[in-house]
HTML snippet that shows the backbone in 3Dmol.js (N, CA, C, O; Angstrom):
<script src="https://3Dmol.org/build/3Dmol-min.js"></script>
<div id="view" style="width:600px;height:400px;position:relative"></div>
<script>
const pdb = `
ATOM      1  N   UNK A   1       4.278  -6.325   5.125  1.00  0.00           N
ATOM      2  CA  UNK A   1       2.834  -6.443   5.063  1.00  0.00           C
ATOM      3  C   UNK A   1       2.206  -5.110   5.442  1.00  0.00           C
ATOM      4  O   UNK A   1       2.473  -4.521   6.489  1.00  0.00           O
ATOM      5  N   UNK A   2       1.170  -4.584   4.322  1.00  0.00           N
ATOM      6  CA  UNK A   2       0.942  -3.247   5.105  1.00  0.00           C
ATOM      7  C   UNK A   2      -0.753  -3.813   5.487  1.00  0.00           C
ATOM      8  O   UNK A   2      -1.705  -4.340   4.910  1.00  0.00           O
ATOM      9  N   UNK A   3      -0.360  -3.291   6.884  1.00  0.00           N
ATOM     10  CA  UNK A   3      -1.501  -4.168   7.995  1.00  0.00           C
ATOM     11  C   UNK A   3      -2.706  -3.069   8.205  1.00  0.00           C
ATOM     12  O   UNK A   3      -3.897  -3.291   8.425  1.00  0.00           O
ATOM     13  N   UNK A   4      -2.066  -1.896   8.076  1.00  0.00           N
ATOM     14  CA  UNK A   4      -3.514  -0.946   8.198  1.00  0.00           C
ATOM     15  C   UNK A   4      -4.427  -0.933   6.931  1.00  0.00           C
ATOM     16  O   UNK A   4      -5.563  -0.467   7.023  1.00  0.00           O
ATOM     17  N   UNK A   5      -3.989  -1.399   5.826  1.00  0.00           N
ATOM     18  CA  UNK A   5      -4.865  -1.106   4.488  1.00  0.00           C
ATOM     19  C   UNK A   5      -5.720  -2.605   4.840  1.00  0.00           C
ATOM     20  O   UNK A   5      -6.904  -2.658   4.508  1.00  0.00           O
ATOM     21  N   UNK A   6      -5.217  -3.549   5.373  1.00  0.00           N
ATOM     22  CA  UNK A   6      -5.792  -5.287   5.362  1.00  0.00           C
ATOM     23  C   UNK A   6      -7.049  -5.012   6.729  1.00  0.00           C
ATOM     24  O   UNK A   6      -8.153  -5.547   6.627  1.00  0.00           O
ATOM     25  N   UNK A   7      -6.691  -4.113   7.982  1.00  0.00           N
ATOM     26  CA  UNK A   7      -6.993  -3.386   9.099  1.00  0.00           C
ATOM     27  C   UNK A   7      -8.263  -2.931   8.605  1.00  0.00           C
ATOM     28  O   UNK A   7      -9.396  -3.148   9.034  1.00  0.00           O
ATOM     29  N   UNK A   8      -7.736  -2.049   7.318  1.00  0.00           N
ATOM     30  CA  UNK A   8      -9.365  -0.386   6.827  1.00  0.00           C
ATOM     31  C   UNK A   8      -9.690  -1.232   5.859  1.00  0.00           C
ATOM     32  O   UNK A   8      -9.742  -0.528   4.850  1.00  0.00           O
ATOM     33  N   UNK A   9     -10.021  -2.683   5.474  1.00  0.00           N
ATOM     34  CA  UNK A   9     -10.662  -3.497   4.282  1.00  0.00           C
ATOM     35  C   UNK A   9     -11.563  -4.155   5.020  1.00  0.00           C
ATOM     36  O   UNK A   9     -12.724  -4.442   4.727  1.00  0.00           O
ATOM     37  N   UNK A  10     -10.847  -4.415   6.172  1.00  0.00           N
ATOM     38  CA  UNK A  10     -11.977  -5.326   6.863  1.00  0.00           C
ATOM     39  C   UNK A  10     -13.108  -4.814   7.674  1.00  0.00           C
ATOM     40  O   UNK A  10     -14.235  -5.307   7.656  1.00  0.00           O
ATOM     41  N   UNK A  11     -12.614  -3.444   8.634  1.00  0.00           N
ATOM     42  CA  UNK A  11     -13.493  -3.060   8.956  1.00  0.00           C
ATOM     43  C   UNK A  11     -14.672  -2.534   8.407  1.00  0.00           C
ATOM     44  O   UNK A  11     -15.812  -2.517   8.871  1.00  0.00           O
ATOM     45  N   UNK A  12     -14.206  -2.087   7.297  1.00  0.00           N
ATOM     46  CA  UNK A  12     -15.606  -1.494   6.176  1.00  0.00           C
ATOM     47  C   UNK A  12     -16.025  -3.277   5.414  1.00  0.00           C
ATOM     48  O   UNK A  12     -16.384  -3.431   4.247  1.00  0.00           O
ATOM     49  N   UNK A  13     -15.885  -4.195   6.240  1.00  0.00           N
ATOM     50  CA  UNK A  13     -16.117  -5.581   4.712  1.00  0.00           C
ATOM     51  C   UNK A  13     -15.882  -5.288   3.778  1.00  0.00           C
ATOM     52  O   UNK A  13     -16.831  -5.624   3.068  1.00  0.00           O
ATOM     53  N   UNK A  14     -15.095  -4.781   3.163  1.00  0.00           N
ATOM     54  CA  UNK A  14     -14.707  -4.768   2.035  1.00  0.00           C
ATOM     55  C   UNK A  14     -13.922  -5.778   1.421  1.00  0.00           C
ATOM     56  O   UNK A  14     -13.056  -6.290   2.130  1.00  0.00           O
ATOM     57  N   UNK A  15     -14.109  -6.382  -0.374  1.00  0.00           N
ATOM     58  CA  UNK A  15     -12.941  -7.528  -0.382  1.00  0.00           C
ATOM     59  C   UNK A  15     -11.787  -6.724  -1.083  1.00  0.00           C
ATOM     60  O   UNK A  15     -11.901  -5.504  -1.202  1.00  0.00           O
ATOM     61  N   UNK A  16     -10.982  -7.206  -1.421  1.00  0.00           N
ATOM     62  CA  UNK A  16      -9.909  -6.785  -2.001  1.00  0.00           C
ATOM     63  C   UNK A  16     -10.197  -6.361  -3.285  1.00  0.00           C
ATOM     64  O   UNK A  16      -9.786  -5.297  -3.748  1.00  0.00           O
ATOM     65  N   UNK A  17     -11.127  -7.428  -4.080  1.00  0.00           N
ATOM     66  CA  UNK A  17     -11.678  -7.022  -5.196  1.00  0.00           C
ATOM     67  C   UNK A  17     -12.579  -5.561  -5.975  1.00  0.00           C
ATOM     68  O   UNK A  17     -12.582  -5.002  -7.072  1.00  0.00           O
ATOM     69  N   UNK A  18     -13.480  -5.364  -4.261  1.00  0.00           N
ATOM     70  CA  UNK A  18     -14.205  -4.393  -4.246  1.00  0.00           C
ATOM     71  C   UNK A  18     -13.433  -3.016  -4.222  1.00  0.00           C
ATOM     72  O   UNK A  18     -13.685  -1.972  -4.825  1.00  0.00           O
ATOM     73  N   UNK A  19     -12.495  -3.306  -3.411  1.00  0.00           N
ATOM     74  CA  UNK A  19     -11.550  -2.518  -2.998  1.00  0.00           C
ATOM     75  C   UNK A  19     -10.677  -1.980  -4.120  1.00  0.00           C
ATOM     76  O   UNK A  19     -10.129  -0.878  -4.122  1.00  0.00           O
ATOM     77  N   UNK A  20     -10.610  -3.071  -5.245  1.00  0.00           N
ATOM     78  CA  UNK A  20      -9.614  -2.614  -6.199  1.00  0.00           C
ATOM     79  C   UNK A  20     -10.512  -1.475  -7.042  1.00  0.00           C
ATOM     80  O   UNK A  20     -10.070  -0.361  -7.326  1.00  0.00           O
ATOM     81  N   UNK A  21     -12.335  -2.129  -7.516  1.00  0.00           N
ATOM     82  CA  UNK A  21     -12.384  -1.496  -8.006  1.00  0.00           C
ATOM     83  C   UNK A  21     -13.058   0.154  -8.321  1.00  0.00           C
ATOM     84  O   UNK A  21     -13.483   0.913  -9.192  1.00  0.00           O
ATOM     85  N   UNK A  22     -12.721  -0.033  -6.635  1.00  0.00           N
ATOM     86  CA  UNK A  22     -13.059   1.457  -6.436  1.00  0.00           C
ATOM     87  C   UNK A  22     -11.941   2.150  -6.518  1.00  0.00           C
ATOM     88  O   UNK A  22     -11.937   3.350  -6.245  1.00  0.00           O
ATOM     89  N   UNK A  23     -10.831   1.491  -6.906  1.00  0.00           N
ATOM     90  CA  UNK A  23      -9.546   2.814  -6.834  1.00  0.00           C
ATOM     91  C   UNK A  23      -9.180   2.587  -8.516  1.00  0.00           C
ATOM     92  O   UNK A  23      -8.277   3.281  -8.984  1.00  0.00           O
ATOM     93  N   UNK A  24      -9.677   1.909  -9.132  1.00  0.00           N
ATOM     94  CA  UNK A  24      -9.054   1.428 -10.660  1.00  0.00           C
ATOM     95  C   UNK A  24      -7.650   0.242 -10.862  1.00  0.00           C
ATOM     96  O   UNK A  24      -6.680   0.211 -11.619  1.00  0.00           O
ATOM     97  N   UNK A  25      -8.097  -0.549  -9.882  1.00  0.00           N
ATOM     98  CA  UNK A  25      -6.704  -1.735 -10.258  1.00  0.00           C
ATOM     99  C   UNK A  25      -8.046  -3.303  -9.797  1.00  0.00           C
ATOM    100  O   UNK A  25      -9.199  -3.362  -9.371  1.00  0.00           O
ATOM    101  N   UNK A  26      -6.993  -4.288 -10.210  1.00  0.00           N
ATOM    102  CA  UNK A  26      -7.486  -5.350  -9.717  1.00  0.00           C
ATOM    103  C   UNK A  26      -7.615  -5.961  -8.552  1.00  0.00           C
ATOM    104  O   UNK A  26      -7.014  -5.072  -7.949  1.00  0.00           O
ATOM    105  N   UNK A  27      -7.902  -6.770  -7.651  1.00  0.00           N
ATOM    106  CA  UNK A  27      -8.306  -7.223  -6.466  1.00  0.00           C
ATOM    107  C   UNK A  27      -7.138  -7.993  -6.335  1.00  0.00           C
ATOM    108  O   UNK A  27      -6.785  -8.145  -5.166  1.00  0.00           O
ATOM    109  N   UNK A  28      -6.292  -8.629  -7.362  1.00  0.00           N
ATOM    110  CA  UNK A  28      -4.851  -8.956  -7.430  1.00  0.00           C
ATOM    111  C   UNK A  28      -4.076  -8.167  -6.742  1.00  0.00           C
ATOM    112  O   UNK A  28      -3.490  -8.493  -5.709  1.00  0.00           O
ATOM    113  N   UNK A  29      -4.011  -6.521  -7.564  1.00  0.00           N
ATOM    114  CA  UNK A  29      -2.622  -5.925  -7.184  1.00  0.00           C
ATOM    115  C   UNK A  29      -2.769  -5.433  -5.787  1.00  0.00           C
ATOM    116  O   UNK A  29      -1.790  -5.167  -5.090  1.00  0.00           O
ATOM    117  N   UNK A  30      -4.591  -5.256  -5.192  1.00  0.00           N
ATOM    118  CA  UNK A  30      -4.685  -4.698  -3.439  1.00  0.00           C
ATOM    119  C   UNK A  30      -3.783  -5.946  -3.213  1.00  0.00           C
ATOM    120  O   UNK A  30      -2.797  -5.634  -2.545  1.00  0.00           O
ATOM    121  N   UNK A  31      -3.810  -7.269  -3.562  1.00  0.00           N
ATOM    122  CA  UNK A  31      -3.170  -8.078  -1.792  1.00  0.00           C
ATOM    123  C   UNK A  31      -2.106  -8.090  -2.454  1.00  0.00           C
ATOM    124  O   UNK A  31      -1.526  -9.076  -2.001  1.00  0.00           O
ATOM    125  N   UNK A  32      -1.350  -7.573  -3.362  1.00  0.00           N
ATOM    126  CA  UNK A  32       0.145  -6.942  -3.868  1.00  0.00           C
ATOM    127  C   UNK A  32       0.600  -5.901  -2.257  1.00  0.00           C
ATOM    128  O   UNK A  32       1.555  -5.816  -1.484  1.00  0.00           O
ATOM    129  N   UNK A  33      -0.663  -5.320  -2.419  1.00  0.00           N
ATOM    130  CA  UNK A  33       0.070  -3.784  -1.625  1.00  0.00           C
ATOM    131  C   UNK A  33      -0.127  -4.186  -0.440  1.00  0.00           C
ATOM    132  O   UNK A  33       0.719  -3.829   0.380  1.00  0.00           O
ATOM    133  N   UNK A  34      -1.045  -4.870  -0.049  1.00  0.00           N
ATOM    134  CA  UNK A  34      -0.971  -5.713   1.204  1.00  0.00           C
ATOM    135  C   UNK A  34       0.130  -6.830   1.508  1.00  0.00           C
ATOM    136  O   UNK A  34       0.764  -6.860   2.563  1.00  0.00           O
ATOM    137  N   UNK A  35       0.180  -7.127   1.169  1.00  0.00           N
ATOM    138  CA  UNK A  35       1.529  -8.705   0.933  1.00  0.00           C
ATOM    139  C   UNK A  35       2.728  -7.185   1.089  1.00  0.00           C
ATOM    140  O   UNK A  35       3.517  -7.458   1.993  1.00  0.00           O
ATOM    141  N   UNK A  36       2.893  -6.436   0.771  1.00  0.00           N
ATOM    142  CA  UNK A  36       4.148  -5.341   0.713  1.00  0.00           C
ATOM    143  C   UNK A  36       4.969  -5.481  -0.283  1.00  0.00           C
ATOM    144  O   UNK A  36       6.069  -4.929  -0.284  1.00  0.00           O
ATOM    145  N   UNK A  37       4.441  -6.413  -1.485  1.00  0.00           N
ATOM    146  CA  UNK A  37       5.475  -6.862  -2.888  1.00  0.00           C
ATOM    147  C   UNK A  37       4.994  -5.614  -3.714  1.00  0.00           C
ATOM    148  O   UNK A  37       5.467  -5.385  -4.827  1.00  0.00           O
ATOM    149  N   UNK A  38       4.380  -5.101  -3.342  1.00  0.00           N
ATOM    150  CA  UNK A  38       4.045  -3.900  -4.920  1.00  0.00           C
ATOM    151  C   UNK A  38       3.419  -2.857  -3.890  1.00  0.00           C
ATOM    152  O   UNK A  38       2.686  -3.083  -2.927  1.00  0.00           O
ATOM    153  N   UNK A  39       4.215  -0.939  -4.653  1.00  0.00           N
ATOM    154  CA  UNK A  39       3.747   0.133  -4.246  1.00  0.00           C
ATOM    155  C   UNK A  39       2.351   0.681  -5.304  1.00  0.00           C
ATOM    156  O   UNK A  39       2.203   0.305  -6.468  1.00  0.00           O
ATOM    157  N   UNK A  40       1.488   1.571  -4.620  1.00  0.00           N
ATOM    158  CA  UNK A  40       0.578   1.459  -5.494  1.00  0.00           C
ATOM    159  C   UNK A  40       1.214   2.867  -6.303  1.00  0.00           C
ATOM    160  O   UNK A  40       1.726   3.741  -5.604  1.00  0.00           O
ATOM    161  N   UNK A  41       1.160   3.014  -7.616  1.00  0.00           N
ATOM    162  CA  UNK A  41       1.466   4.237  -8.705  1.00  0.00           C
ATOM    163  C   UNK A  41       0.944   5.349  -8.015  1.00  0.00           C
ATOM    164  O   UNK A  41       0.268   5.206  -6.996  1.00  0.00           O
ATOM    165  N   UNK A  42       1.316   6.878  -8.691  1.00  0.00           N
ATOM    166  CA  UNK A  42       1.179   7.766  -7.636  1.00  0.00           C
ATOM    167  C   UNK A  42      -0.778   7.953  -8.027  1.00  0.00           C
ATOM    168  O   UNK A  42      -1.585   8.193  -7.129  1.00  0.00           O
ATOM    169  N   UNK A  43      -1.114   7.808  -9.257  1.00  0.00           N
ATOM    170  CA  UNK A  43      -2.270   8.421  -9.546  1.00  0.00           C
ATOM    171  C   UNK A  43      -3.457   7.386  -8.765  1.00  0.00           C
ATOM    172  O   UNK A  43      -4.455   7.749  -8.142  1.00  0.00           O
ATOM    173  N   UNK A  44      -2.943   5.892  -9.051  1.00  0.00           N
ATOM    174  CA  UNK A  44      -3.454   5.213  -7.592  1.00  0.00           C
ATOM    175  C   UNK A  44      -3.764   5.550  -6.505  1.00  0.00           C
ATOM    176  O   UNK A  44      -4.869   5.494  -5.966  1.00  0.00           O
ATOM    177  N   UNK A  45      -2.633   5.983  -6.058  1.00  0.00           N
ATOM    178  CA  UNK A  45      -1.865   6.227  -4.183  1.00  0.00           C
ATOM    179  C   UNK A  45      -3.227   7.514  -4.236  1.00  0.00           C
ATOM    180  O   UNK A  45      -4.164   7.364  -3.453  1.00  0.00           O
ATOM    181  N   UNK A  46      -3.223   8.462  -4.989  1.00  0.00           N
ATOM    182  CA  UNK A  46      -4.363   9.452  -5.190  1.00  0.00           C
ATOM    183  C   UNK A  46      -5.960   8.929  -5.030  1.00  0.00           C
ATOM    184  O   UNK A  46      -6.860   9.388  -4.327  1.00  0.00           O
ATOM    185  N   UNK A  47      -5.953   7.940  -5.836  1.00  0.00           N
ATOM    186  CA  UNK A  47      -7.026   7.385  -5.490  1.00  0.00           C
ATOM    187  C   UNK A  47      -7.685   6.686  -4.167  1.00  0.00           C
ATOM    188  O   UNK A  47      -8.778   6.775  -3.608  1.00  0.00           O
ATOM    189  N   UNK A  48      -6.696   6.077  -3.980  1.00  0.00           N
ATOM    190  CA  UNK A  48      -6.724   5.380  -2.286  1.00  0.00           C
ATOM    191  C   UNK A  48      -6.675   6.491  -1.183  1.00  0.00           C
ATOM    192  O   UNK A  48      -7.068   6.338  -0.027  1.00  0.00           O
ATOM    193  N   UNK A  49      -6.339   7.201  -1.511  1.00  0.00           N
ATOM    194  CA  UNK A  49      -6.430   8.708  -0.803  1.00  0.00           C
ATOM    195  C   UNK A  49      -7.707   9.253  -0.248  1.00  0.00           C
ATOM    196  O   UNK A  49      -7.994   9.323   0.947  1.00  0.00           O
ATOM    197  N   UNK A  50      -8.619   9.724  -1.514  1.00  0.00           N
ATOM    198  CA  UNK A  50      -9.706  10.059  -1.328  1.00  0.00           C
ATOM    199  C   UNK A  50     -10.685   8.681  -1.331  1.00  0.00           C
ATOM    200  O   UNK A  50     -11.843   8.743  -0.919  1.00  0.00           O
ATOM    201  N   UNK A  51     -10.211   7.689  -1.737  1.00  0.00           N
ATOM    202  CA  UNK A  51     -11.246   6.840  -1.122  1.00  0.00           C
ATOM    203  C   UNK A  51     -11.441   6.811   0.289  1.00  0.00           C
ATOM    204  O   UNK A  51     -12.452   7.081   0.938  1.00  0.00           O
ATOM    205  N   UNK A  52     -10.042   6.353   0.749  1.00  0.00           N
ATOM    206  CA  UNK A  52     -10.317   6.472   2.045  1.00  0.00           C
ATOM    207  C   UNK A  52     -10.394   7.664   3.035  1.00  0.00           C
ATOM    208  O   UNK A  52     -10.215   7.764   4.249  1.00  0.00           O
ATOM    209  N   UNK A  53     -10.712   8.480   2.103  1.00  0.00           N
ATOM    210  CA  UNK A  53     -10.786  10.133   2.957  1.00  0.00           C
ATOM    211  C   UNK A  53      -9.653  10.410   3.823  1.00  0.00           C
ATOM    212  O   UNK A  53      -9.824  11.057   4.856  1.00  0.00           O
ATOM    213  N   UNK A  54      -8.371   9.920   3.446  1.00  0.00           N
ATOM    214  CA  UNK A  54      -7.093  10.317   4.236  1.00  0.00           C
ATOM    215  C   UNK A  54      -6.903   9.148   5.441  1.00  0.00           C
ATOM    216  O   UNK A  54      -5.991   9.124   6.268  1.00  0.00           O
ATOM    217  N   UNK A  55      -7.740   8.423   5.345  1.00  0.00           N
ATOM    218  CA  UNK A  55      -7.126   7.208   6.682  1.00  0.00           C
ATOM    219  C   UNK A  55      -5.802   6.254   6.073  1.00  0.00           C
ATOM    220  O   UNK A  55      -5.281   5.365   6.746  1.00  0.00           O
ATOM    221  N   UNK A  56      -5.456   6.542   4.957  1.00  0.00           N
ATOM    222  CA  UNK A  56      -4.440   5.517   4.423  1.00  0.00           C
ATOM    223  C   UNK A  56      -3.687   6.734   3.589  1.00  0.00           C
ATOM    224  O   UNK A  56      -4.333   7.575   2.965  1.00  0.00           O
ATOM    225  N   UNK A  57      -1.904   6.721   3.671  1.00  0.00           N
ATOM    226  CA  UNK A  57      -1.624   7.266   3.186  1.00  0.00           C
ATOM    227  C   UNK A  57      -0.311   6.896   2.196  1.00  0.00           C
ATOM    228  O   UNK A  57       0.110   5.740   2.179  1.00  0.00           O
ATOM    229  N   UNK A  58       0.075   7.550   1.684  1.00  0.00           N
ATOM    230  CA  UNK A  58       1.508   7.192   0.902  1.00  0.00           C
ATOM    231  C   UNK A  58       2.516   6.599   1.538  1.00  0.00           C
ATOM    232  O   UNK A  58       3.216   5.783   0.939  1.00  0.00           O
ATOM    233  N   UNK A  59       2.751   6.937   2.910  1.00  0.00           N
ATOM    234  CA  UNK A  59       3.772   6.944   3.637  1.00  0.00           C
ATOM    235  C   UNK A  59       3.334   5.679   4.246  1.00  0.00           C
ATOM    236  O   UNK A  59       4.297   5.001   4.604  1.00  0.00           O
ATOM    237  N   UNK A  60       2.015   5.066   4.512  1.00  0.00           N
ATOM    238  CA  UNK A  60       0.960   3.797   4.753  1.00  0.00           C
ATOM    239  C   UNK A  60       2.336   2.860   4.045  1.00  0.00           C
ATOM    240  O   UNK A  60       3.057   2.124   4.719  1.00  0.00           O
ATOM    241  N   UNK A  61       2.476   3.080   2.637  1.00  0.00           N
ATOM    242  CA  UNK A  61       2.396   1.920   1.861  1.00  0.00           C
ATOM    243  C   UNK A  61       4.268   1.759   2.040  1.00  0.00           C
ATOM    244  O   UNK A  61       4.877   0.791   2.496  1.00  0.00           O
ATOM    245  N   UNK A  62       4.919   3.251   1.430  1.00  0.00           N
ATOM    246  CA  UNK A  62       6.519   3.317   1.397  1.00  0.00           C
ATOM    247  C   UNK A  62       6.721   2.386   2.777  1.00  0.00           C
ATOM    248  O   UNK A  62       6.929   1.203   2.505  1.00  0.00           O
ATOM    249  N   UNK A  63       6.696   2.735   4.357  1.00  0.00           N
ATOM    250  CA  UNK A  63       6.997   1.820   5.202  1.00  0.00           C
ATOM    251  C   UNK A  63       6.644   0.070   5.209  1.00  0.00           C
ATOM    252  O   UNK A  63       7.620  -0.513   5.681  1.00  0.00           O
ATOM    253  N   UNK A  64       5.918  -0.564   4.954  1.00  0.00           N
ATOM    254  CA  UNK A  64       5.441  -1.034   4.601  1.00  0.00           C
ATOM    255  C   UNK A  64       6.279  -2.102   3.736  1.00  0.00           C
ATOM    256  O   UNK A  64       6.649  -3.217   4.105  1.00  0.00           O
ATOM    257  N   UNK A  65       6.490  -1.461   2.453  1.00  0.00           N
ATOM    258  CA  UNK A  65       7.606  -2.401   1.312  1.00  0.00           C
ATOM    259  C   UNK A  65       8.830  -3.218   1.597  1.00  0.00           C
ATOM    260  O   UNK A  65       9.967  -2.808   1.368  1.00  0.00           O
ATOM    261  N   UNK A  66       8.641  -4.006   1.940  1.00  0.00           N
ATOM    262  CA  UNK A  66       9.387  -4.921   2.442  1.00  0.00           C
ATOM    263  C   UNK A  66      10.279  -4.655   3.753  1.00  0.00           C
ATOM    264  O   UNK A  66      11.424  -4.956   4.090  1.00  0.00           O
ATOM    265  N   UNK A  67       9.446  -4.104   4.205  1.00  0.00           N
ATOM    266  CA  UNK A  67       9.701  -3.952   5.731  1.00  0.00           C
ATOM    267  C   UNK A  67      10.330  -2.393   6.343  1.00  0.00           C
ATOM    268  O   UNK A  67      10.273  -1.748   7.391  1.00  0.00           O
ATOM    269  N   UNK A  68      10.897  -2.275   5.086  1.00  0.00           N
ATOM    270  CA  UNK A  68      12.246  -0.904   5.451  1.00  0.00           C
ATOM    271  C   UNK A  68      11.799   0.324   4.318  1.00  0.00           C
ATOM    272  O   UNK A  68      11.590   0.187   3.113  1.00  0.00           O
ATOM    273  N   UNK A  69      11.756   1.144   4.871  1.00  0.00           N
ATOM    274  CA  UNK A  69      11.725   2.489   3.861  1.00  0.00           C
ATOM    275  C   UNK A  69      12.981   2.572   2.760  1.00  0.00           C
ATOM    276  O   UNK A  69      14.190   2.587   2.991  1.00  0.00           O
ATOM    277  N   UNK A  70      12.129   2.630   1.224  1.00  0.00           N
ATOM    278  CA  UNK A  70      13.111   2.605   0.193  1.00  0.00           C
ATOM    279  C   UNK A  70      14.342   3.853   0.708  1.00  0.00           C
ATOM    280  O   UNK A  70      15.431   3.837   0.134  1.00  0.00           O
ATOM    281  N   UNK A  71      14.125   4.687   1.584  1.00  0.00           N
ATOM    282  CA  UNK A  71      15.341   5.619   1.349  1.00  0.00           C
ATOM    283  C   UNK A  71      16.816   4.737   2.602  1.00  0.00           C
ATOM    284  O   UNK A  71      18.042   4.839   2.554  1.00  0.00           O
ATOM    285  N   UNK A  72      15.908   3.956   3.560  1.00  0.00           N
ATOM    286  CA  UNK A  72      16.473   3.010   4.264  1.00  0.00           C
ATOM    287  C   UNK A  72      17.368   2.142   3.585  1.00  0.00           C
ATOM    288  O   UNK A  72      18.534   1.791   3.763  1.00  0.00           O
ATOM    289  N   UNK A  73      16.638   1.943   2.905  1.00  0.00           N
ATOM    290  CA  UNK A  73      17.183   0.179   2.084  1.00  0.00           C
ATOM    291  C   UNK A  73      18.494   0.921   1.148  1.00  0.00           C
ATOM    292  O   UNK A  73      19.486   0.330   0.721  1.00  0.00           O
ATOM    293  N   UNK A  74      18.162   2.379   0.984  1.00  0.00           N
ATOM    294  CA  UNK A  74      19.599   2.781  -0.095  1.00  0.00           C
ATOM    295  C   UNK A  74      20.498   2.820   0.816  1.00  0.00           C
ATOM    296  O   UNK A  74      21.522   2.163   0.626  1.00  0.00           O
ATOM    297  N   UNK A  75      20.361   3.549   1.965  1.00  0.00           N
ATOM    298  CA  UNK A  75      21.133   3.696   3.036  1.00  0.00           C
ATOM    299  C   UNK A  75      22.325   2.283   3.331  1.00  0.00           C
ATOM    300  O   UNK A  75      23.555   2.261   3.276  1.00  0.00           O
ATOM    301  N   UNK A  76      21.358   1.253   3.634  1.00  0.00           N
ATOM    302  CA  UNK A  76      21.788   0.154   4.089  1.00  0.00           C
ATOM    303  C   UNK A  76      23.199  -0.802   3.367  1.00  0.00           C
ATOM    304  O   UNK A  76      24.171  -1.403   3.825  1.00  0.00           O
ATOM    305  N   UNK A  77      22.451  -0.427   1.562  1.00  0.00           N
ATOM    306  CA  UNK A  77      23.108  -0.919   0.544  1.00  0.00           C
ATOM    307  C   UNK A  77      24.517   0.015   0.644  1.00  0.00           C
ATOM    308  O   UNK A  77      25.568  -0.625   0.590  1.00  0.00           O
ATOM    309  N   UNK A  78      24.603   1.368   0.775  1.00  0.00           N
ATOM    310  CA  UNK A  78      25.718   2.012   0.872  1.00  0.00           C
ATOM    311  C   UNK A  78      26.954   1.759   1.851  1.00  0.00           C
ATOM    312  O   UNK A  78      28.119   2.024   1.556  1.00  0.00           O
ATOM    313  N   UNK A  79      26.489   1.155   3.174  1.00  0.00           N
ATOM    314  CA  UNK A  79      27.245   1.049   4.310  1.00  0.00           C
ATOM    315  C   UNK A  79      27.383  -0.293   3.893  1.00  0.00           C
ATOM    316  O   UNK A  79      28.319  -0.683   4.591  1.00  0.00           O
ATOM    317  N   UNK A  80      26.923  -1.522   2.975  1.00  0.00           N
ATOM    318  CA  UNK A  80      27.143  -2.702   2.926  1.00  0.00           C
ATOM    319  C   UNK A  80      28.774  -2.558   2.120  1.00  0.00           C
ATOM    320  O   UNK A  80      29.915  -2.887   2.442  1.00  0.00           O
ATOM    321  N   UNK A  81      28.238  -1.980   1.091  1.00  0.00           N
ATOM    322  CA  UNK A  81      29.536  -1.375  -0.091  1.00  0.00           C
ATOM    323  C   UNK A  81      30.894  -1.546   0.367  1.00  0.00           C
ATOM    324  O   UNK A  81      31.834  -1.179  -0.338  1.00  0.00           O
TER     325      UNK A  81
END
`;
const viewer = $3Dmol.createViewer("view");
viewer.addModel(pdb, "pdb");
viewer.setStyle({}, {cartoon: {color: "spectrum"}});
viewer.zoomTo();
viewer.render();
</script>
């Protein structure tokens, strides 16, 4: 769950919807990136960037994705092997 983007939605009232369409996606795919089931694309991740003037970042969302950093989760899969 990424808790600081659900955290910087609420404090500004913002809905998810509003939220989407100030970055160019739907109000769907924000509680995607919130829920931690979907990363946002990089030209997105750009957008959410300067929306939020740098309070949310790339690295926001990668930790976030299902709990473990994708370079984690390769890690993990290797030592499972």
């Amino acid at each position: 769950m990424n808790k600081k983007l659900k955290a910087w939605l609420k404090e500004r009232e913002l809905t998810t919807d509003e939220f989407g369409r100030l970055i160019g996606v739907s109000g769907s795919e924000v509680r995607r990136y919130i829920q931690g089931t979907r990363q946002p694309r990089v030209e997105v991740m750009r957008r959410i960037i300067d929306v939020t003037r740098g309070n949310l970042r790339a690295d926001d969302f990668l930790a976030s994705h299902a709990g473990v950093h994708p370079k984690q989760r390769a890690a993990d899969a290797r030592t499972a092997a």
